[in-house]
C-alpha positions as CSV (number, residue, x, y, z in Angstrom):
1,X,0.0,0.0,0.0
2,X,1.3,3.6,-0.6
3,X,1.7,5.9,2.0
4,X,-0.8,8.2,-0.3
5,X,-3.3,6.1,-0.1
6,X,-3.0,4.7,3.1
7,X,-3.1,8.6,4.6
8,X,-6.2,9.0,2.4
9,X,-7.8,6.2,3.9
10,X,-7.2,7.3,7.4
11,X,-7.9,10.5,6.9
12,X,-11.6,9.7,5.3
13,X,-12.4,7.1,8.5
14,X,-10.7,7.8,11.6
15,X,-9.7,11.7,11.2
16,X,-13.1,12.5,10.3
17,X,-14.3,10.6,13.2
18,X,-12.2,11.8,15.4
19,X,-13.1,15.8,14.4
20,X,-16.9,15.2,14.9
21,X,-16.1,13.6,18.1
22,X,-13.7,16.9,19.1
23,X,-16.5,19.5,17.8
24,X,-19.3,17.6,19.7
25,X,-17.3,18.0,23.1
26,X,-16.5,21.6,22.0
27,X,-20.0,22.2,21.8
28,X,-21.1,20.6,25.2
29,X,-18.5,21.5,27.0
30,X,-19.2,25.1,26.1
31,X,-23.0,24.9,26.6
32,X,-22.6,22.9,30.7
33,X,-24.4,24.5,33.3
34,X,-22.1,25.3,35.7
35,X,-20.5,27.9,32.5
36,X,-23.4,30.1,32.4
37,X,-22.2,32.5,35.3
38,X,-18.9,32.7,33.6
39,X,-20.2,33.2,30.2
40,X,-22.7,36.3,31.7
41,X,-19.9,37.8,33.4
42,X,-17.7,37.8,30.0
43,X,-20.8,39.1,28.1
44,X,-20.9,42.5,30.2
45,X,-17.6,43.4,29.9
46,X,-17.9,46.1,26.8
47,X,-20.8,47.7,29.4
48,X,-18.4,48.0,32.2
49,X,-17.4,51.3,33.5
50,X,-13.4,50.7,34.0
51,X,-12.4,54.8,33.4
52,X,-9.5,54.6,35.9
53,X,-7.2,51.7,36.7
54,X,-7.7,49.7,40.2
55,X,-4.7,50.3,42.5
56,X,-3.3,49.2,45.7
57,X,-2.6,52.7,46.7
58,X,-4.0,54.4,49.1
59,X,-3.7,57.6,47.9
60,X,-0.2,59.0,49.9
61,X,2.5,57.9,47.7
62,X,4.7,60.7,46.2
63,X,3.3,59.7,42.3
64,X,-0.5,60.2,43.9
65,X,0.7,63.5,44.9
66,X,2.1,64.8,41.9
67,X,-0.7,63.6,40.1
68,X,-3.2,65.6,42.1
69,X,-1.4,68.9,41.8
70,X,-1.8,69.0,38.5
71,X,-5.3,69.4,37.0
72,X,-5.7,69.0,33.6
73,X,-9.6,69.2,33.4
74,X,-9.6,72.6,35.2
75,X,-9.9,75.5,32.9
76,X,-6.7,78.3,34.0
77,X,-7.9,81.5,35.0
78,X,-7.7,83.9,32.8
């Protein structure tokens, strides 16, 4: 047998199987019950309002400090 045909051969039986098998797992492993909380709590995250970046600061450090003294949003008096 040639290796041509012999790779055709699998591939027509046992590949094929084998993909159907994977995309039928995919599909239930994706749809079990205990994924629904994750899969609402990915679903919201374009509605989330994330403007400024969680820190572990408390607010004191010299960087905080800086940052507060100068305003951007403030209009300058004129």
């Amino acid at each position: 047998m040639e290796t041509y045909t012999f790779l055709r051969e699998l591939a027509d039986s046992w590949v094929l199987l084998a993909m159907v098998i994977f995309y039928i797992g995919a599909i239930l492993w994706a749809l079990r019950p205990g994924a629904r909380r994750m899969y609402d709590e990915i679903s919201e995250i374009p509605l989330r309002n994330d403007d400024s970046p969680k820190t572990s600061c408390s607010g004191t450090c010299e960087d905080c400090r800086a940052a507060a003294q100068i305003s951007f949003l403030q209009p300058e008096d004129a």
